[in-house]
C-alpha positions as CSV (number, residue, x, y, z in Angstrom):
1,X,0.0,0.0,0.0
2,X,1.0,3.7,-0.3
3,X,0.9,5.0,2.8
4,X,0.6,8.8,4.0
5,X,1.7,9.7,7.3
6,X,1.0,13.0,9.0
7,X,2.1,14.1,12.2
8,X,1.4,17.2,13.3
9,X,3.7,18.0,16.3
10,X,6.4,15.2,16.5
11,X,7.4,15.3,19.5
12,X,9.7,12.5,20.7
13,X,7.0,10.0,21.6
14,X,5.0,11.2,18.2
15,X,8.3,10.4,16.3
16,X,9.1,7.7,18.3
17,X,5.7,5.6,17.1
18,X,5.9,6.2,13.9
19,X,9.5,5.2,13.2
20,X,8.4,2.3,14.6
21,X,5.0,1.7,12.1
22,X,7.6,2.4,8.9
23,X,9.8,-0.2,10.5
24,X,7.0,-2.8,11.1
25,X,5.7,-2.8,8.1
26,X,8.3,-1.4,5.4
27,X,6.7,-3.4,2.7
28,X,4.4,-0.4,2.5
29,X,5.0,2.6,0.6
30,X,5.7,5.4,3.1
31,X,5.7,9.4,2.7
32,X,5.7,11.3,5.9
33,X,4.6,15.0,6.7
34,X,5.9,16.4,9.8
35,X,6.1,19.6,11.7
36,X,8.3,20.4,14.5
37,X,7.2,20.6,18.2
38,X,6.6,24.3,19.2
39,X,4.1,26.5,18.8
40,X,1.2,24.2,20.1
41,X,-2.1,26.7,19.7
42,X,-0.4,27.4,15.9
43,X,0.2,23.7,15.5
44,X,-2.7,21.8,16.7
45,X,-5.3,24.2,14.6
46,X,-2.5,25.5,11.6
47,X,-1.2,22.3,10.4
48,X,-3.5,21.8,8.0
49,X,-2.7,25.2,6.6
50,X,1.5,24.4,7.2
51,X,0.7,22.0,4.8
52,X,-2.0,23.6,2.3
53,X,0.8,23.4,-0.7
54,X,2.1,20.4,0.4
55,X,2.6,18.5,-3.2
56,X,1.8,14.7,-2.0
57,X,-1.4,15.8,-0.8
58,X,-2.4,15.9,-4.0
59,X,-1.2,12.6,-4.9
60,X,-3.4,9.3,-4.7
61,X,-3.0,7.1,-1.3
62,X,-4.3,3.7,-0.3
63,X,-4.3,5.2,3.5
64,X,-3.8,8.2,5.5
65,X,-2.7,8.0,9.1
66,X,-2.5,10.8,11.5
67,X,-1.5,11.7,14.9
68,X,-3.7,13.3,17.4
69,X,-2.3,16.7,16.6
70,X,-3.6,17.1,13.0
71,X,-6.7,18.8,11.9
72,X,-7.4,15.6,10.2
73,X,-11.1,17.0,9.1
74,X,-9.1,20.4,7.6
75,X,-7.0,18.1,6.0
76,X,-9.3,16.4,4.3
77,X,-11.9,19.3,3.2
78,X,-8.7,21.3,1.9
79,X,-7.7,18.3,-0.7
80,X,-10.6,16.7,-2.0
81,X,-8.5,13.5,-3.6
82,X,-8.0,12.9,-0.2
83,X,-12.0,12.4,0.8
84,X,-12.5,9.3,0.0
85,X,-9.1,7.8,0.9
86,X,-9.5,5.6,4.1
87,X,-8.0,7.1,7.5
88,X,-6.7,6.3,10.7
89,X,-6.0,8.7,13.4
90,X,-3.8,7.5,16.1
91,X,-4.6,9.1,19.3
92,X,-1.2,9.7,21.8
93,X,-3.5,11.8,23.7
94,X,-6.5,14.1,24.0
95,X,-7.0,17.5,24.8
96,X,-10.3,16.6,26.8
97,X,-8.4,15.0,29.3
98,X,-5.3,17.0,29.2
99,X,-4.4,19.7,32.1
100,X,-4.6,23.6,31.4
101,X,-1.2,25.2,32.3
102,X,-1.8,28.3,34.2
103,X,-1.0,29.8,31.8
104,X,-3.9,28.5,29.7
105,X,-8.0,29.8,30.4
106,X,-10.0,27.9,27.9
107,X,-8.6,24.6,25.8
108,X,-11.9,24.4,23.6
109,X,-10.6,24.9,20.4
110,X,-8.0,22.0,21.0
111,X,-10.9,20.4,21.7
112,X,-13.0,20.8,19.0
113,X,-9.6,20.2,16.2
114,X,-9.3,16.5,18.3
115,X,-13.3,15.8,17.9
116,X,-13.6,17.2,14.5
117,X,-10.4,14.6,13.2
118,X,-12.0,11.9,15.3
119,X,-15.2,12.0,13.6
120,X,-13.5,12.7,9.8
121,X,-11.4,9.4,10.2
122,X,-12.7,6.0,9.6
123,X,-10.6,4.2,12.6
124,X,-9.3,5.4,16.2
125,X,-6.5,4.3,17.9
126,X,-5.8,5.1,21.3
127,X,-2.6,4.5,23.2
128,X,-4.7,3.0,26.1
129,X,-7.5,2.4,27.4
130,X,-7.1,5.5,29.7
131,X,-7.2,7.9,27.1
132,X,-9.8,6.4,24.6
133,X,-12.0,6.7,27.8
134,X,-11.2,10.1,28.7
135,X,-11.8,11.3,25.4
136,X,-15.4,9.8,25.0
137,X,-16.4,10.9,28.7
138,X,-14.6,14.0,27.8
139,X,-16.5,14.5,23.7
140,X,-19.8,13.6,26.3
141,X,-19.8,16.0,28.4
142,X,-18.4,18.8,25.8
143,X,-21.2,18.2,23.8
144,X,-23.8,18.1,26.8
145,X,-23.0,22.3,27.3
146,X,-23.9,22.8,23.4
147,X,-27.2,24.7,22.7
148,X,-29.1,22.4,20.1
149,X,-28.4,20.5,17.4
150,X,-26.0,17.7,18.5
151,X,-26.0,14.9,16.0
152,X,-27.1,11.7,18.5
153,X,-25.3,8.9,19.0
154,X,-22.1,10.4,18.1
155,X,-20.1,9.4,21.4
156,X,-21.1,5.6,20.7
157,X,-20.4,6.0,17.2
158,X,-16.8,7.3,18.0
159,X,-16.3,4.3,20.4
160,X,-17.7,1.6,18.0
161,X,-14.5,2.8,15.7
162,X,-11.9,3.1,18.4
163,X,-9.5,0.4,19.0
164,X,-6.8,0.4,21.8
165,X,-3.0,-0.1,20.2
166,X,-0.4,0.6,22.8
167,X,2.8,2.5,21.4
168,X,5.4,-1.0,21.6
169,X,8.3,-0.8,23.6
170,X,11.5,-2.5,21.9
171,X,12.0,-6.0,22.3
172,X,15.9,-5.0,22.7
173,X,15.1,-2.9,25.8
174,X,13.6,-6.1,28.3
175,X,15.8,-7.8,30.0
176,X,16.1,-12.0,30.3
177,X,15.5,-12.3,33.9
178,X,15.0,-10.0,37.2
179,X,17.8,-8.3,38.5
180,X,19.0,-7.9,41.8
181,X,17.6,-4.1,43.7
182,X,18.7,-2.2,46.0
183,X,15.7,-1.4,47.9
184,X,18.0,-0.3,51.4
185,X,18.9,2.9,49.3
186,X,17.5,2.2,46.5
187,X,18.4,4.6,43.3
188,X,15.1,6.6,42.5
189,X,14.9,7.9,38.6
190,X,12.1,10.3,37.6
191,X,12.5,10.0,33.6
192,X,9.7,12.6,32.1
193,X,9.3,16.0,30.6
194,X,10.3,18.5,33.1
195,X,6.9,20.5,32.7
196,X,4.1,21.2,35.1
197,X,2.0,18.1,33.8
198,X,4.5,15.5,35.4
199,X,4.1,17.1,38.8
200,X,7.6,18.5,39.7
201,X,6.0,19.9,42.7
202,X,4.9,16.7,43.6
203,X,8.1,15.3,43.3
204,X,9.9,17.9,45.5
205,X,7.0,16.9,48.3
206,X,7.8,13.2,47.9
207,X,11.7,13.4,48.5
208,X,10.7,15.9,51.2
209,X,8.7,13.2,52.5
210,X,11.1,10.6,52.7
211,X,13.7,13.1,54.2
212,X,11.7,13.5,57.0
213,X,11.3,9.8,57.7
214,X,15.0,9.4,57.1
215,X,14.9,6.8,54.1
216,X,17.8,6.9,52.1
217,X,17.4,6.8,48.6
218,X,19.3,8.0,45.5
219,X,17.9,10.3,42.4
220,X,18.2,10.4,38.8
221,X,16.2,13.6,37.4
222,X,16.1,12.6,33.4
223,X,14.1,13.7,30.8
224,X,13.7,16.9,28.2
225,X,13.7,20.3,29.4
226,X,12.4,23.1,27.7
227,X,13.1,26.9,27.7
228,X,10.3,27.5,30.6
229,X,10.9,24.9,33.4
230,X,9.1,24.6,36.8
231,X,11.0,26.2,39.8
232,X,10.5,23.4,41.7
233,X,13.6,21.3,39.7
234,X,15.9,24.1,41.0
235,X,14.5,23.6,44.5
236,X,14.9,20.1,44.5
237,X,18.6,20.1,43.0
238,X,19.5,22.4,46.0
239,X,18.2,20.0,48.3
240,X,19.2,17.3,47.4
241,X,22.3,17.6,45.8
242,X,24.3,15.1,47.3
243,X,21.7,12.2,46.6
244,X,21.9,12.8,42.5
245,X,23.5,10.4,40.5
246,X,22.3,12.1,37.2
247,X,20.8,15.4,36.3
248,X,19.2,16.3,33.2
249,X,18.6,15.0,29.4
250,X,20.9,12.6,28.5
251,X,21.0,12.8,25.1
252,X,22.8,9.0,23.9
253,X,20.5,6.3,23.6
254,X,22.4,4.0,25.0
255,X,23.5,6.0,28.2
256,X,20.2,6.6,28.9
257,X,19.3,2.7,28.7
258,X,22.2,1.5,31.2
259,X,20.8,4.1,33.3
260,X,17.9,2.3,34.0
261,X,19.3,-0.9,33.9
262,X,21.6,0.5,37.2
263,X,18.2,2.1,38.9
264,X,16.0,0.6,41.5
265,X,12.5,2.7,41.2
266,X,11.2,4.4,38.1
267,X,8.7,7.2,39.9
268,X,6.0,8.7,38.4
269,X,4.3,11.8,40.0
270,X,2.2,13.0,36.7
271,X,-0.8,14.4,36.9
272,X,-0.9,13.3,33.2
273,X,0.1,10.5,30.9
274,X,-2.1,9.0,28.4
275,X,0.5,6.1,28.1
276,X,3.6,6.3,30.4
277,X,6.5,5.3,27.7
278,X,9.0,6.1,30.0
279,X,7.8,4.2,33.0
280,X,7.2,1.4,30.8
281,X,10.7,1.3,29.5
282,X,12.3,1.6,32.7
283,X,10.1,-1.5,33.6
284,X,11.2,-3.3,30.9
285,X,14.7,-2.6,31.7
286,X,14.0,-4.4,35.5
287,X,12.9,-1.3,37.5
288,X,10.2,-1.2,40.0
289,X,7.6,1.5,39.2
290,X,6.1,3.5,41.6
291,X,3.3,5.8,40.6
292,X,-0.1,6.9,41.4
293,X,-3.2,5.0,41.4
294,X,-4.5,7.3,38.1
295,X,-4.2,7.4,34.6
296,X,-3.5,4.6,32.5
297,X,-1.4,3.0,35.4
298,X,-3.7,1.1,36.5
299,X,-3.7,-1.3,32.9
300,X,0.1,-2.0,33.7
301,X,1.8,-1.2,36.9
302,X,0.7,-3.5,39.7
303,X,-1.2,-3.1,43.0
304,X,1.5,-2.7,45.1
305,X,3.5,-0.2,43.2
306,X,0.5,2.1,43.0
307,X,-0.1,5.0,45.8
308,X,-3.0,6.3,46.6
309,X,-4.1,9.6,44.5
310,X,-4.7,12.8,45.5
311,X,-4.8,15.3,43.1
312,X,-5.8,18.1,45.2
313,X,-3.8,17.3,48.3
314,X,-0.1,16.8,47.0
315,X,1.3,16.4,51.0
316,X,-1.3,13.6,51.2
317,X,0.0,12.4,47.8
318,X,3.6,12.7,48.7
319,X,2.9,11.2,52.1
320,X,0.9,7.9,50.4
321,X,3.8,7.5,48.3
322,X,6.3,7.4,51.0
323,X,4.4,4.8,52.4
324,X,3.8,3.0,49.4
325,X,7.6,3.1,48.8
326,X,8.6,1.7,52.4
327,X,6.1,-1.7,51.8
328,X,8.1,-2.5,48.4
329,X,11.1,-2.5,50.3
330,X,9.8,-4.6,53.0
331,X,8.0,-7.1,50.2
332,X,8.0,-6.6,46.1
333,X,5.5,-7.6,44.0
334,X,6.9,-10.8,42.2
335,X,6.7,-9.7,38.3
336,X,6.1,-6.3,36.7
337,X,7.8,-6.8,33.5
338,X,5.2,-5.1,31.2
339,X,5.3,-8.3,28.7
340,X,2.2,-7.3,26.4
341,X,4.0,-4.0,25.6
342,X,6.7,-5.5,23.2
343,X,6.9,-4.2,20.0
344,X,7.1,-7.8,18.8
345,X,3.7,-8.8,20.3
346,X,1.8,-5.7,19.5
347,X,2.8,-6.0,15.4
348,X,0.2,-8.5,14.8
349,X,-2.3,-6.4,16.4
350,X,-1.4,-3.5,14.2
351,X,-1.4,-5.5,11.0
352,X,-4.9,-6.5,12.2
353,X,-5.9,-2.8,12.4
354,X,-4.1,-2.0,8.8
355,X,-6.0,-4.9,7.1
356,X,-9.5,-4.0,8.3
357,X,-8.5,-0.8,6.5
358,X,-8.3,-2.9,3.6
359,X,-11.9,-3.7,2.4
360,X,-13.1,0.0,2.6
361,X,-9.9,0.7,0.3
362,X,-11.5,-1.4,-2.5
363,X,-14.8,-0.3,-2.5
């Protein structure tokens, strides 16, 4: 098949996933549109017009898969050889579940770009069951506040063509058996985007937390930083300065990896994450998560490794953690390898999706 790919704000995950579907299945013909990640208002409602001249979207396709970003309904109402070409939209998150900065007062027009592409594509693929359930509650109770005229039965139509595809993690990065941890002071790595949504704060009243109980611990702060970062990283580098073992992006594969492979506890304080790549790779690599009980969490990381949450109360949060973190090192939970996730497992499940595609391509 020839294959058009859009994404519409590759970030690393975005980029990530679809380096991975060109892998899987490079006996399709592949052309990919990207556009860089900045400008997210500009991006998330102007890609369509980034890419109005755009020369392959005039060309004939078999398929057309987009990420969550693209104004996948603009897309195809700008090129009309495109209307009829079967599409998949490939959801890595949703703005009806995602938190405003506060920065941010309103996130309806997001909102409206993610329904619009949802309803213009034939199949949509979430990244978990979290965020396919988010959206729909979310698309519910958006179009619940509309005046009149809401078509019915749209939220159950939207469900009826959503599947749930994971983004895989690499066979390469699991290892062949559990490795010994060091849960006496055990080596602690928070491994996300240092940006409000990941709860920095939350992070800073977590180590706090264990300070005060006098657990010992070691920290790896990983992850991309951007040119506006939370004050509370600064905080927590000043505090606890002598307990890092890494700070900051580490840019080498490969570096990064034998990082978690020498870790104890990949933590998670987000307030979001529609997937969790990063705590699932660190699992992968042997580490024993620890995040709270929210999100989509709860489809991978067990019982035991799950605090309890409290969004509104992060000392409650920070103090349930602390906890939570003092009965793993008294008792583990005996497997958390996330075995489901690998990228060799989840390609059949893709092809699956690609060839129901198929029929409405011959009509």
């Amino acid at each position: 098949m020839r294959v058009l790919l859009l994404s519409g704000y590759d970030a690393a995950s975005h980029r990530r996933w679809r380096q991975q579907l060109t892998d899987m299945f490079a006996d399709h013909h592949w052309h990919t549109l990207v556009l860089p990640p900045r400008f997210f208002r500009w991006r998330i409602r102007g890609n369509a017009l980034s890419w109005l001249h755009a020369p392959c979207l005039r060309e004939r396709w078999d398929m057309v898969i987009a990420t969550s970003m693209v104004d996948l309904a603009s897309v195809r109402g700008f090129h009309p050889s495109l209307a009829q070409t079967p599409t998949l939209l490939y959801m890595h998150e949703n703005q009806f579940a995602f938190p405003l900065s506060r920065r941010q007062r309103t996130a309806t027009e997001p909102r409206v770009v993610n329904l619009f592409s949802a309803v213009a594509a034939n199949k949509v693929v979430f990244n978990s069951a979290w965020n396919r359930d988010s959206f729909l509650d979310g698309v519910a109770g958006f179009l619940e506040q509309m005046p009149d005229k809401v078509p019915a039965g749209l939220v159950e139509d939207l469900g009826r063509k959503s599947r749930v595809i994971p983004v895989p993690i690499e066979d390469y990065l699991y290892i062949d058996s559990p490795r010994p941890l060091n849960l006496d002071c055990p080596h602690l790595v928070w491994n996300h985007r240092w940006e409000y949504d990941k709860g920095p704060e939350r992070l800073l009243s977590f180590l706090q937390a264990l300070d005060r109980r006098s657990m010992a611990f070691r920290l790896s702060v990983v992850g991309e930083r951007f040119r506006t970062c939370p004050e509370a990283f600064d905080r927590i580098h000043r505090a606890f300065g002598d307990r890092i073992v890494h700070w900051g992006f580490i840019g080498s594969r490969e570096r990064y990896d034998r990082l978690l492979r020498q870790a104890d506890v990949v933590l998670s304080t987000a307030l979001h994450d529609f997937q969790g790549l990063s705590v699932l790779e660190a699992m992968a690599a042997g580490c024993l998560p620890l995040t709270p009980d929210r999100l989509a969490y709860r489809e991978y990381v067990p019982d035991a490794c799950r605090y309890e949450s409290h969004e509104k109360n992060s000392s409650a949060e920070a103090e349930a953690a602390a906890n939570c973190l003092a009965r793993l090192t008294e008792k583990r939970p005996d497997c958390w390898s996330p075995e489901p996730w690998r990228a060799s497992l989840l390609s059949a499940r893709y092809r699956a999706v690609l060839d129901e595609m198929m029929p409405t391509r011959k009509q």
